[in-house]
C-alpha positions in Angstrom: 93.1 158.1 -10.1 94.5 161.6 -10.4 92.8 164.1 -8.1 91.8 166.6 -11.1 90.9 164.0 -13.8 87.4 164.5 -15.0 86.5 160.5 -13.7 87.6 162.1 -10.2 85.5 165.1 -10.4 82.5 163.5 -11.7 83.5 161.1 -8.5 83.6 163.8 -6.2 80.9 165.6 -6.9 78.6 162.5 -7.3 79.9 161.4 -3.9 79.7 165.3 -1.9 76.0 165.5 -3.7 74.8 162.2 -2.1 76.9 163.1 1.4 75.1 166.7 1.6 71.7 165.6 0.4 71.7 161.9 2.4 73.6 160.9 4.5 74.5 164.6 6.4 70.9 165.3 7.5 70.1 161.3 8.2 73.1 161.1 10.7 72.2 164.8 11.9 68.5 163.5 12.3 69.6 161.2 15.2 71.4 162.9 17.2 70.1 165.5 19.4 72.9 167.8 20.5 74.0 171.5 19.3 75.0 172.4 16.0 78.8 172.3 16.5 78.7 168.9 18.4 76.3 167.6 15.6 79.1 168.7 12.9 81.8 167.2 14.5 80.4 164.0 14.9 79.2 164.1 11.1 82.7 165.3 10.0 84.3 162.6 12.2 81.8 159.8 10.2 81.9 161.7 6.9 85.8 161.5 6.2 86.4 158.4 6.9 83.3 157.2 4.6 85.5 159.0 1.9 88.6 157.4 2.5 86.8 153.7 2.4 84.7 154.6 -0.7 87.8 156.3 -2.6 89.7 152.8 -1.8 86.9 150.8 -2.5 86.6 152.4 -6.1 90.2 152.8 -7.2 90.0 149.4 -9.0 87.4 150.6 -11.2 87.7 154.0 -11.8 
């Protein structure tokens, strides 16, 4: 999958859309600490989600 193909920014941007709106503020939602804490531990669950997914999709995209 090339990086600026229109399947991978559809891809993307589907996949940042559900991460901001979902997942980001559900993750943020349990855990109780200050804002920069709470973004590094999102980041550090975040990125590799991406990783996973981009694998896990590379057959059929």
């Amino acid at each position: 999958m090339k990086l600026f193909s229109k399947k991978s920014i559809i891809f993307y941007s589907i996949l940042g859309a559900i991460t901001a709106l979902i997942i980001a503020p559900l993750i943020r939602s349990l855990i109780d600490y200050s804002v920069t804490t709470e973004i590094l531990i999102t980041t550090a669950i975040i990125i590799p989600m991406y990783a996973v997914i981009t694998r896990l999709f590379k057959k059929y995209l």
